[in-house]
Backbone bond lengths (Angstrom), bond angles and torsions (degrees), N, CA, C in turn:
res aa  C-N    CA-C-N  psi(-1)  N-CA   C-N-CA  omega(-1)  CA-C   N-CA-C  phi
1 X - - - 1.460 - - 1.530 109.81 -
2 X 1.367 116.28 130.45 1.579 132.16 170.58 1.793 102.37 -35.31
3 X 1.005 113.84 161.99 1.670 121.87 144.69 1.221 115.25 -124.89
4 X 1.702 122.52 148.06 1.431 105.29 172.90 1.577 95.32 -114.68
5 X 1.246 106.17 145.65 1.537 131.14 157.91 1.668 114.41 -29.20
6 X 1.074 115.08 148.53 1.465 102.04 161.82 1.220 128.75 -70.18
7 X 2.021 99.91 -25.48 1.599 95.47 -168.15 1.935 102.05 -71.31
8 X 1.793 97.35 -34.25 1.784 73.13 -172.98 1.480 128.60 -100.38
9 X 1.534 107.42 19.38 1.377 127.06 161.18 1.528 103.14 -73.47
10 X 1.384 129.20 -40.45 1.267 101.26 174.57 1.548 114.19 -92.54
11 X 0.965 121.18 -15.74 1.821 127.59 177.25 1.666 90.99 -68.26
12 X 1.274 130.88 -31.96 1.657 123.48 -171.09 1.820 84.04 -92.45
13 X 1.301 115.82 -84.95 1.672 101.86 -177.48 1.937 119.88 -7.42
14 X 1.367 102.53 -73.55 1.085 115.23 -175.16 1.488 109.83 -48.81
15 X 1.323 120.87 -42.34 1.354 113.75 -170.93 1.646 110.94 -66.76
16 X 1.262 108.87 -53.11 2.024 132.90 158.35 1.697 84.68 -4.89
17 X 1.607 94.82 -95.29 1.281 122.42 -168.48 1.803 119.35 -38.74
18 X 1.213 125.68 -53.23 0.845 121.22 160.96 1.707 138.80 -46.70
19 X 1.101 108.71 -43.06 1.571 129.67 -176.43 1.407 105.62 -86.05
20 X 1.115 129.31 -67.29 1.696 151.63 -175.80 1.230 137.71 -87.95
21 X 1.974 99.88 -20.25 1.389 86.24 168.96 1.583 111.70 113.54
22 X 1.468 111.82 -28.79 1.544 108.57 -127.41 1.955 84.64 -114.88
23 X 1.212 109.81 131.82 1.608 105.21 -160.24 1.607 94.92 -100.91
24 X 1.293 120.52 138.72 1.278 125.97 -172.79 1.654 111.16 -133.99
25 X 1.296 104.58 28.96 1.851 94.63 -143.78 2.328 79.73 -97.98
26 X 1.183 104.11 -23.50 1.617 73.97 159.74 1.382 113.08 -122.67
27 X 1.328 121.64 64.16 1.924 128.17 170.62 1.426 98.13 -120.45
28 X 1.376 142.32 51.63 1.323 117.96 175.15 1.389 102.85 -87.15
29 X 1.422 138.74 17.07 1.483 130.62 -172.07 1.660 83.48 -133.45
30 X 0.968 124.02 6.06 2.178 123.33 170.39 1.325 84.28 -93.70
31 X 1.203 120.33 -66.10 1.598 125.17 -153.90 1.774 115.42 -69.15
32 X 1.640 102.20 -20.66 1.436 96.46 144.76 1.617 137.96 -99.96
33 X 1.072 104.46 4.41 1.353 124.78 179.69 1.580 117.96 -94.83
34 X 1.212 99.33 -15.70 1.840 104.70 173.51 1.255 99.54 -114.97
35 X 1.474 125.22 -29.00 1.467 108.25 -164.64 1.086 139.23 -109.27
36 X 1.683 100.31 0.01 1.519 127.12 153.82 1.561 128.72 -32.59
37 X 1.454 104.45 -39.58 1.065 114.40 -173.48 1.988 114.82 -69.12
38 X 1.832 86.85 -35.76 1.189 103.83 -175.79 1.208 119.42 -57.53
39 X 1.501 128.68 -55.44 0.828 157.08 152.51 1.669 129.99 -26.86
40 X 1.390 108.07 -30.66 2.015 122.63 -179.38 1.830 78.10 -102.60
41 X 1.111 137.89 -62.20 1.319 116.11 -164.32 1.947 116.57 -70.99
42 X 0.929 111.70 -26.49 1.687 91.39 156.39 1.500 116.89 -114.95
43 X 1.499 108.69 59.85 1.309 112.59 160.35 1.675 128.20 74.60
44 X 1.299 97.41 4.81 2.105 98.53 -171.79 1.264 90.81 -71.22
45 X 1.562 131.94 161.12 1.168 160.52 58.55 1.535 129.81 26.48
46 X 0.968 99.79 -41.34 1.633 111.19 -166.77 1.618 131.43 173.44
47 X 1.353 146.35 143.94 1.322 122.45 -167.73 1.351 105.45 -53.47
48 X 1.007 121.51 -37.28 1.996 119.93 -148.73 1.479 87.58 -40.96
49 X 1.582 121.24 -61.30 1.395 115.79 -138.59 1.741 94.59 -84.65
50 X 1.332 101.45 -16.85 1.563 100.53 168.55 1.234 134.41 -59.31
51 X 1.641 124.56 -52.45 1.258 134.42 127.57 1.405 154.71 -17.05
52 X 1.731 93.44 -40.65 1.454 94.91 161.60 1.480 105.71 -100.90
53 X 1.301 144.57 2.52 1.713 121.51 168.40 1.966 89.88 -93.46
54 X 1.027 130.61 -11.35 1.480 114.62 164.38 1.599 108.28 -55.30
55 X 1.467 90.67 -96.68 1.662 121.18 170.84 1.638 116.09 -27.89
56 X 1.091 109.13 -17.00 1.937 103.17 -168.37 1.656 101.58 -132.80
57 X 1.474 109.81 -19.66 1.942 103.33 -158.03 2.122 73.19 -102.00
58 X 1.275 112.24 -59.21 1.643 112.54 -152.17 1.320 127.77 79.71
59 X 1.298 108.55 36.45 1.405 113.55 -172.11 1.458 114.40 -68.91
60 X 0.993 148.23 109.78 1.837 165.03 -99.80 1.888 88.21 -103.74
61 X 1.260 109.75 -59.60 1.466 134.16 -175.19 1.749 110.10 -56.93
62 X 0.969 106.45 -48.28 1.635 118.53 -174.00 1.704 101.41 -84.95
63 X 1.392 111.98 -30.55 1.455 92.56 171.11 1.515 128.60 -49.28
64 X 1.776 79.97 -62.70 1.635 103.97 176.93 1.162 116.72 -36.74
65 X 1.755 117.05 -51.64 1.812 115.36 -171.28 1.624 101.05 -46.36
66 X 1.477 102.56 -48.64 1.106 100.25 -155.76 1.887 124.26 -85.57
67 X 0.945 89.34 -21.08 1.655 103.95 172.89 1.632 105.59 -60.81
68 X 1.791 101.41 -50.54 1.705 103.66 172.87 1.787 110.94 -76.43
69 X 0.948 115.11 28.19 1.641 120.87 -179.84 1.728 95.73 -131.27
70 X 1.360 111.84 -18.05 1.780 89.33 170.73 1.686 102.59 -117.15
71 X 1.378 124.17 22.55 1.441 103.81 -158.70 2.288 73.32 -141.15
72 X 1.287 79.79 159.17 1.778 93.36 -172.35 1.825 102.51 -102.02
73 X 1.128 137.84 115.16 1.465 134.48 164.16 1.431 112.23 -120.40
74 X 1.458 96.89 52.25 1.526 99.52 148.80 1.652 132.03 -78.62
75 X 0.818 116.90 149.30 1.320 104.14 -172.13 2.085 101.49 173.74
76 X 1.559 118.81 165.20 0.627 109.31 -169.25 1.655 121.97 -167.16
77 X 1.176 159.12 -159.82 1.936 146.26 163.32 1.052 104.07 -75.24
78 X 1.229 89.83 120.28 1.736 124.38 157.00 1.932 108.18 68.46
79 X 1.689 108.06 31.37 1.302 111.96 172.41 1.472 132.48 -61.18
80 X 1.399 114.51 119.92 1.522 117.93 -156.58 2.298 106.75 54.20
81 X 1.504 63.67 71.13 1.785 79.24 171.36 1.618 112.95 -65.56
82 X 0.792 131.93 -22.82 1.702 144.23 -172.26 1.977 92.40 -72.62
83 X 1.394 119.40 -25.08 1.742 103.10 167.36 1.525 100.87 -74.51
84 X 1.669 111.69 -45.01 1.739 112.68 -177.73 1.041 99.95 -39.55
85 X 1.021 143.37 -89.03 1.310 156.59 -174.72 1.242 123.30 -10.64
86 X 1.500 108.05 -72.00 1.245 106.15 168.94 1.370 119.28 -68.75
87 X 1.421 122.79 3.30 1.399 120.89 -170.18 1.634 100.88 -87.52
88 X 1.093 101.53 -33.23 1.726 124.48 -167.47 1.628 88.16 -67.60
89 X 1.443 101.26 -73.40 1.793 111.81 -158.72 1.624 103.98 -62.42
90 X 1.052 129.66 -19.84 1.608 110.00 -156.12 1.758 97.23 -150.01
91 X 1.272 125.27 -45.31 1.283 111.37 177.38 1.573 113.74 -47.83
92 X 1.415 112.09 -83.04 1.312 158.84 154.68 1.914 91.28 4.55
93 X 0.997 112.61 -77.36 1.617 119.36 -172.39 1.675 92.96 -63.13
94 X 1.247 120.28 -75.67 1.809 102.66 168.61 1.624 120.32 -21.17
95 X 1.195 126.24 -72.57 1.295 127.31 -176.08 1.887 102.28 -36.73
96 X 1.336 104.70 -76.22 1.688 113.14 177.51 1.425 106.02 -25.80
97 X 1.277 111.31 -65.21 1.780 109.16 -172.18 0.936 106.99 -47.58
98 X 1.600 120.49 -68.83 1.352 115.69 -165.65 1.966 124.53 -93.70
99 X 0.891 101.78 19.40 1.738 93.98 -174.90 1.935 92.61 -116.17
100 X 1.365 104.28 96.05 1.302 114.64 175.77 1.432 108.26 -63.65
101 X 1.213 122.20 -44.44 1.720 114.08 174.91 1.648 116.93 -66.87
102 X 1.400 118.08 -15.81 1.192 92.47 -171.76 1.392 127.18 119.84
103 X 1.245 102.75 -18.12 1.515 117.43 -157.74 1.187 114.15 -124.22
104 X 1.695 110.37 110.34 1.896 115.54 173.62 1.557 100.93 -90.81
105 X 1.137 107.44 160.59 1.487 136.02 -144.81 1.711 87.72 -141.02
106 X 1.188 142.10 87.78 1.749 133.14 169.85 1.603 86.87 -127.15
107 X 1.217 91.06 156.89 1.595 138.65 160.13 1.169 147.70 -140.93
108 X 1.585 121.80 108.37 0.927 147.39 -149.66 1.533 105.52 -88.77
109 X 0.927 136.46 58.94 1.587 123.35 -160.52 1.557 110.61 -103.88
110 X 1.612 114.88 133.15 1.315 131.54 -160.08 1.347 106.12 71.11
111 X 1.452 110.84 64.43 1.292 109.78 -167.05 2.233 133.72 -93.07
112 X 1.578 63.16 13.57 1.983 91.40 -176.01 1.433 96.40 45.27
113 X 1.775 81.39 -151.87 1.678 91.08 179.19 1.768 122.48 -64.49
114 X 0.915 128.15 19.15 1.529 139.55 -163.51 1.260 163.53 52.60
115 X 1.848 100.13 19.10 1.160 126.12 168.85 1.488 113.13 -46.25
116 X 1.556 133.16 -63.12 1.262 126.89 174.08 1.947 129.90 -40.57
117 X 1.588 111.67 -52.20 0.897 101.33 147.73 1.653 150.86 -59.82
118 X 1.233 107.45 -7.83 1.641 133.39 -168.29 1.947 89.45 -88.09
119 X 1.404 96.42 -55.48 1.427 115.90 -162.57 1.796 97.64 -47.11
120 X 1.267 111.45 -61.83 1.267 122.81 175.03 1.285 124.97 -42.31
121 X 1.466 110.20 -64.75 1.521 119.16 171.20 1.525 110.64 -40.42
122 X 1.311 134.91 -43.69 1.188 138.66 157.51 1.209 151.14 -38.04
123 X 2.174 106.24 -41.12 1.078 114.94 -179.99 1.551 90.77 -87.53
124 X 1.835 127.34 -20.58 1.212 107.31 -153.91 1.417 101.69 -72.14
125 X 1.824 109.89 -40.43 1.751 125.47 164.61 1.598 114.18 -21.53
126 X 1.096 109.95 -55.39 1.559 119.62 -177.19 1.331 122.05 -56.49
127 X 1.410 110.51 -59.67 1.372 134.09 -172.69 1.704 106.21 -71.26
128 X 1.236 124.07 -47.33 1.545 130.79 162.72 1.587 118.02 -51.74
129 X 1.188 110.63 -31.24 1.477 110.58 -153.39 1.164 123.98 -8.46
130 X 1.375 158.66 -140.92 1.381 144.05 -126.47 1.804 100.56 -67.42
131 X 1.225 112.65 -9.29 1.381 127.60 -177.49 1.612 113.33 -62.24
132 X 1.371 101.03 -31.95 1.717 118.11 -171.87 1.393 114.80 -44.14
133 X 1.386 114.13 -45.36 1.545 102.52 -159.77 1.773 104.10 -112.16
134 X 1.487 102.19 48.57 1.660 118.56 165.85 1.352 85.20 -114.98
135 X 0.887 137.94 -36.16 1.808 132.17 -174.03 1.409 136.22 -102.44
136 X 1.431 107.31 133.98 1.696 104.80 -178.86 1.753 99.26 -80.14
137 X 1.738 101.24 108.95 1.319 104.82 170.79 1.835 104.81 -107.82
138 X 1.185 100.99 39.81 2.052 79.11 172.29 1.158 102.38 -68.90
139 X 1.599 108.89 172.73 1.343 107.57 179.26 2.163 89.01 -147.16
140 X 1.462 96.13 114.97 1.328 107.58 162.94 1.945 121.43 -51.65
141 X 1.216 113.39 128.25 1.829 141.35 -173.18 1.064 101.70 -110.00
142 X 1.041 147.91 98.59 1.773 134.60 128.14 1.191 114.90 -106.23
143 X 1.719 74.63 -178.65 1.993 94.19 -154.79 1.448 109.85 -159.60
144 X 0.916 128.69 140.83 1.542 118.19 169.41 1.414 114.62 -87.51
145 X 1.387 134.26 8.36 1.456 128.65 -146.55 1.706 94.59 -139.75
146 X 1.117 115.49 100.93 1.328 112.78 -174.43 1.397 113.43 -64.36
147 X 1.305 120.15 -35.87 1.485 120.27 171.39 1.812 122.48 -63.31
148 X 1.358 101.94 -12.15 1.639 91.60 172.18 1.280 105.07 -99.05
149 X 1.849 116.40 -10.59 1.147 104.57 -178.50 1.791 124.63 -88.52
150 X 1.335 93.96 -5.70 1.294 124.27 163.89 1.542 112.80 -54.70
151 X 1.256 117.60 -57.54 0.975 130.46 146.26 1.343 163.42 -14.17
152 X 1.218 91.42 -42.41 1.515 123.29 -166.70 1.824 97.30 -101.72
153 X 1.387 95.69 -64.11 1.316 106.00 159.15 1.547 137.87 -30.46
154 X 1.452 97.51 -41.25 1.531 109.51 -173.91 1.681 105.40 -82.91
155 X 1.771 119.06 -14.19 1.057 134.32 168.79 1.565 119.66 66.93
156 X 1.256 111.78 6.95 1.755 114.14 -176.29 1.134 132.82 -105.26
157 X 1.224 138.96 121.85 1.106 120.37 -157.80 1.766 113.69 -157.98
158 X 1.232 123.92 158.83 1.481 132.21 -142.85 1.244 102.66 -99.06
159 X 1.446 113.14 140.61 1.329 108.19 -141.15 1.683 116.36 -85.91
160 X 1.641 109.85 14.53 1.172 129.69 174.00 1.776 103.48 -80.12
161 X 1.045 130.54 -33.27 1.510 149.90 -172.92 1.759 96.35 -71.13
162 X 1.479 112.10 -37.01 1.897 115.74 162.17 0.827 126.79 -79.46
163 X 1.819 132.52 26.42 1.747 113.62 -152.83 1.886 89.81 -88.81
164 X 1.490 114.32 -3.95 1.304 100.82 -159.44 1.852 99.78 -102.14
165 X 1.028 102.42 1.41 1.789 113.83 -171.22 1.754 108.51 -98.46
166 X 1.554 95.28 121.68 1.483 101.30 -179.75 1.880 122.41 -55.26
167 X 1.289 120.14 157.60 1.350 122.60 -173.42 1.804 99.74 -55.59
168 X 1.173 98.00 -54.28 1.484 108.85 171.25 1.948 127.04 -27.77
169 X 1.374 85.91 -65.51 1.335 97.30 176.44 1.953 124.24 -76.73
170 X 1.365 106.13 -16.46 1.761 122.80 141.73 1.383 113.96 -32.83
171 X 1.651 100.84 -67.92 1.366 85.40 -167.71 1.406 119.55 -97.63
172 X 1.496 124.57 -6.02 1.328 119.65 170.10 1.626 109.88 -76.63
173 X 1.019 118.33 -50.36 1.328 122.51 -175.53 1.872 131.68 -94.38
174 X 1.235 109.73 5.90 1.628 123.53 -176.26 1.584 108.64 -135.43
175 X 1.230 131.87 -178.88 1.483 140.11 -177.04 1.006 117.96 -161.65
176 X 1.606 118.31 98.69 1.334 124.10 -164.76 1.824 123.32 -62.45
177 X 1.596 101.43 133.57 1.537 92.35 -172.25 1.577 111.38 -89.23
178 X 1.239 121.27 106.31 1.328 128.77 -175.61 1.463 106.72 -52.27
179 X 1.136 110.35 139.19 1.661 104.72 177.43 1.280 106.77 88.65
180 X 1.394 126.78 -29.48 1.684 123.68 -177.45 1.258 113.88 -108.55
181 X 1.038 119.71 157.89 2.115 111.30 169.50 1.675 91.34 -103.55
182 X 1.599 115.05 88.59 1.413 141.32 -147.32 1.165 125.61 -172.44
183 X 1.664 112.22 121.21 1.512 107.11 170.16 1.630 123.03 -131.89
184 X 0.578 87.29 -173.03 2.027 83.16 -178.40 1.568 116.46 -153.44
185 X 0.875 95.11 134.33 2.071 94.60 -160.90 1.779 108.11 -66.55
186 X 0.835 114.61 126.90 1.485 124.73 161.55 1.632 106.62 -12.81
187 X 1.284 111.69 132.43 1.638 122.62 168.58 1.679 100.26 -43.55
188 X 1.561 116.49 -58.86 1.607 129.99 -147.90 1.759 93.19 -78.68
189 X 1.357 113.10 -13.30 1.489 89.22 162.38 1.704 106.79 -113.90
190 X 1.183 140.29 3.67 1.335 131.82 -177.00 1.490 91.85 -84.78
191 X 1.233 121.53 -35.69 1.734 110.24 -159.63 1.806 89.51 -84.47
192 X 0.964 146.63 -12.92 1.796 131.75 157.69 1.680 115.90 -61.78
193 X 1.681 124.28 9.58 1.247 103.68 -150.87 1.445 74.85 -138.68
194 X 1.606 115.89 145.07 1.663 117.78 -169.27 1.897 87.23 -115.58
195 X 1.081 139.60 117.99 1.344 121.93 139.33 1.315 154.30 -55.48
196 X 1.098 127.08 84.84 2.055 97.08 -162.94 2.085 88.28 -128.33
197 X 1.635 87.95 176.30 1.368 107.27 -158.61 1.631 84.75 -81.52
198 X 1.828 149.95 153.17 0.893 117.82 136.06 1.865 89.30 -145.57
199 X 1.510 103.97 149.82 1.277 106.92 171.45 1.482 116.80 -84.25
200 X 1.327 139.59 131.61 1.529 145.62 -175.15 1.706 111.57 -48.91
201 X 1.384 99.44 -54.45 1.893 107.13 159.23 1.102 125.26 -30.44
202 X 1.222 113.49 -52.42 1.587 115.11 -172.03 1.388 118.03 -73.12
203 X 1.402 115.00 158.75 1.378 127.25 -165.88 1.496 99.59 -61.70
204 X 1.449 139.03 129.09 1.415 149.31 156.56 1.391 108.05 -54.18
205 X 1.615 121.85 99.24 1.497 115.71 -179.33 1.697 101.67 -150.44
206 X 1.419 96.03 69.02 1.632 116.56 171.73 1.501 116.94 -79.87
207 X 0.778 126.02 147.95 1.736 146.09 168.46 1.374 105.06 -19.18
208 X 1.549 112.74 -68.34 1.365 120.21 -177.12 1.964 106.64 -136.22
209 X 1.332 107.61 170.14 1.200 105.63 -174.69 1.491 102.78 -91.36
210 X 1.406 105.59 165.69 1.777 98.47 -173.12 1.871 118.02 -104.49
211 X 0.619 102.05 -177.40 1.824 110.18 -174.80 1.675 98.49 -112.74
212 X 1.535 120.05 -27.92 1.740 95.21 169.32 1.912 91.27 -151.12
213 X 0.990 105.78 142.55 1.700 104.33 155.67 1.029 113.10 -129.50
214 X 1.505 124.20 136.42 1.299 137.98 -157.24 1.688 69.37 -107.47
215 X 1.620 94.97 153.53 1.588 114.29 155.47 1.489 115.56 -166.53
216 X 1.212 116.32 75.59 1.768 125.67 -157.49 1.080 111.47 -107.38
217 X 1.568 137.96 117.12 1.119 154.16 -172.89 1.531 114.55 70.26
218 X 1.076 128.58 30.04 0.953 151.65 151.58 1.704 145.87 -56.78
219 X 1.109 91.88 -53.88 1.728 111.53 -166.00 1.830 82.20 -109.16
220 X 0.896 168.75 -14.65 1.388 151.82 115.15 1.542 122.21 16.07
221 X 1.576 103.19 -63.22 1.654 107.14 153.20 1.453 136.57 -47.63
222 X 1.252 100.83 -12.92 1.793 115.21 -150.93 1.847 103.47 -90.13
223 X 1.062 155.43 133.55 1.622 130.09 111.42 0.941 130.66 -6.89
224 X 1.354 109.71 151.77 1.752 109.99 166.20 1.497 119.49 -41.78
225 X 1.560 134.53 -54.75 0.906 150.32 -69.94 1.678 80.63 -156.48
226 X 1.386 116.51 -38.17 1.738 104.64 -161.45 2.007 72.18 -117.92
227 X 1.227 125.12 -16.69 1.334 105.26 172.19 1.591 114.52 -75.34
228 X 1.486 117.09 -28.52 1.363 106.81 179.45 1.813 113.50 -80.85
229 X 1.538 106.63 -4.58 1.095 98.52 -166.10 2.006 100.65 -96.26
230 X 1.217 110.75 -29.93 1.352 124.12 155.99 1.584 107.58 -33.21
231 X 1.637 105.95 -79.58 1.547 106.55 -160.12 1.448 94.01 -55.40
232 X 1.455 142.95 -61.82 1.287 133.33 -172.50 1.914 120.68 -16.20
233 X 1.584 96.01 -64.61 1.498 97.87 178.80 1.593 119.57 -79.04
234 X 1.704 105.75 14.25 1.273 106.32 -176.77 1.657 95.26 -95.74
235 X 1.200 119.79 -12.22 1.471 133.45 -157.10 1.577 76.45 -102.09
236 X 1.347 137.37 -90.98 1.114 150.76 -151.40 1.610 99.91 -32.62
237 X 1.421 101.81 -40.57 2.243 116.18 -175.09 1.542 110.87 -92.51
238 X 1.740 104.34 12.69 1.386 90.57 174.48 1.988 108.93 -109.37
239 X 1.279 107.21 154.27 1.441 107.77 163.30 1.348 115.67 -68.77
240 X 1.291 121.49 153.59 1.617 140.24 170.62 1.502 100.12 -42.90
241 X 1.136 108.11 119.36 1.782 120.63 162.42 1.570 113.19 85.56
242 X 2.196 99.91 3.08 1.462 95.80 179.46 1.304 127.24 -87.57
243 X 1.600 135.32 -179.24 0.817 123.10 168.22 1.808 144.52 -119.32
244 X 1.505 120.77 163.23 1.514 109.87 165.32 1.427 115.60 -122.58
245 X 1.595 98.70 129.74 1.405 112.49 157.39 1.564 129.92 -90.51
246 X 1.213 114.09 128.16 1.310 113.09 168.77 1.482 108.77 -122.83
247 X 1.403 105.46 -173.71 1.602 110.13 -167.62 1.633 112.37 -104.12
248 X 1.478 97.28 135.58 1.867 124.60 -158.27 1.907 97.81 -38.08
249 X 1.527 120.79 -40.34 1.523 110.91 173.04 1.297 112.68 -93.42
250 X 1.508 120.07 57.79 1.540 130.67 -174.57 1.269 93.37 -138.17
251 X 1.404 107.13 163.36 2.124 114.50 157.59 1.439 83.07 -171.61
252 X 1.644 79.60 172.93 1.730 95.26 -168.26 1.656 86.45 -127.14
253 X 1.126 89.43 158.30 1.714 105.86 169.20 1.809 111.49 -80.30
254 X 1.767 103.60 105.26 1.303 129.73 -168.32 1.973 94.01 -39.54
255 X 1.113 105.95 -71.24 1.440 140.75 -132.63 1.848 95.04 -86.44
256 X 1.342 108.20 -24.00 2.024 108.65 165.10 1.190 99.34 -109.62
257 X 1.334 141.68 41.66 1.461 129.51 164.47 1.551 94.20 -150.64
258 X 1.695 104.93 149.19 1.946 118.80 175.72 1.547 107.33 -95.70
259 X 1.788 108.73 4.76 1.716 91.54 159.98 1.092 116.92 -60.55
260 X 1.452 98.32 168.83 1.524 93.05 173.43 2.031 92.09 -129.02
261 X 1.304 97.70 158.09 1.659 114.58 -161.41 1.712 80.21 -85.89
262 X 1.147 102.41 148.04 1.656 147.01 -163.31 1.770 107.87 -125.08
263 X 1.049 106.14 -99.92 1.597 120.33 144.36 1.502 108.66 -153.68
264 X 1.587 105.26 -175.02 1.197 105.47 172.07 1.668 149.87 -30.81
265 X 1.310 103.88 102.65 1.359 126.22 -164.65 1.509 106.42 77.84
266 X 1.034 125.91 45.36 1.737 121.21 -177.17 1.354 111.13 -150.81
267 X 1.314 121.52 124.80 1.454 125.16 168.33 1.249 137.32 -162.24
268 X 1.323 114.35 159.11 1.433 115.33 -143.77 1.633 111.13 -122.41
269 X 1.200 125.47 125.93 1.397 137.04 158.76 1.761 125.19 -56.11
270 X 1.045 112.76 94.15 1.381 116.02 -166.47 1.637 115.02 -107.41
């Protein structure tokens, strides 16, 4: 296994952190432990020269490997069902009352490979029923990681990734891959779900503001400091009375943000 230096563990940390968000300043034994590998298969020598074609070249492709080599996107149907839930029971009937046009506004952000957004499109399918196609239900996906969004996109997935999805919802909403222990989500829910690349850093300047953004397991990576500054513009992109989810081993700092606490991991713009 490689070692990295201190100087370019923090020149690579710092860069992480700066651009992405993603705090590394105590992983110097992660960052050799995942990226070793990276490193013997295209030929490095050593971090130095690894570090500087990150940090100095920016090659779009090599980020990604590597960003998805220090960051975890596991994930999977209907994870931490207790947001479903409440998404079903209490969002869901809010939206109806009040959105006279018709139109939900969600965000899926850090949206891995795309079970969460999929998940949604589903319960919203259910809960609408013949109601569905009076309403624009897409539901916005991002991601910073083009390869999960690759992913997500390609919509298939092993049938261990369903242990939490009813028999029911198998066969209305997935299509079993014969020959594979594999499924792939229904056309009528992939076409409700928009993918795009977006980094968390960057300024939030979408079309319209949303009615919920999920962002679960996510901000885990974060500092205090770029997490309070996150939830801020997550507040700034939400509609009046909407909401954010984050994930049950997450919290936000009460006292720098105008959500207001809901319960655990849930909150609301009032």
């Amino acid at each position: 296994m490689f070692e990295i230096s201190q100087k370019d563990f923090a020149i690579l940390s710092q860069f992480v952190q700066k651009n992405y968000g993603i705090n590394l300043s105590h992983k110097k034994s992660l960052i050799e432990n995942r990226l070793t590998s990276t490193l013997v298969h295209n030929g490095y020598q050593n971090f130095s020269d690894y570090v500087h074609h990150i940090t100095e070249e920016r090659p779009a492709q090599d980020i990604d490997i590597m960003l998805n080599k220090l960051t975890t996107n596991y994930t999977y149907f209907m994870r931490e069902s207790e947001h479903f839930e409440y998404f079903k029971a209490t969002i869901l009937p809010w939206i109806v009352e009040t959105r006279r046009d018709k139109t939900m506004c969600i965000w899926s952000a850090g949206c891995s490979s795309g079970e969460e957004p999929y998940t949604l499109s589903m319960i919203i399918q259910d809960f609408l029923g013949n109601q569905a196609s009076l309403w624009d239900t897409r539901l916005l996906a991002t991601d910073i990681s083009q390869e999960v969004l690759s992913k997500a996109k390609a919509a298939q997935y092993p049938s261990e990734a369903l242990k939490g999805v009813s028999e029911d919802w198998k066969k209305k909403y997935f299509v079993k891959q014969y020959g594979h222990d594999s499924y792939t989500v229904a056309p009528r829910v992939r076409s409700d779900v928009i993918f795009r690349t977006f980094n968390l850093m960057s300024p939030i300047r979408f079309r319209s503001n949303f009615d919920v953004i999920f962002c679960r397991n996510v901000m885990i990576y974060f500092d205090g400091p770029t997490r309070d500054s996150l939830v801020n513009r997550f507040y700034n992109a939400t509609n009046p009375g909407g909401y954010l989810l984050i994930g049950h081993s997450e919290s936000i700092n009460k006292s720098a943000s105008s959500y207001h606490y809901i319960k655990p991991a849930t909150y609301r713009k009032l």
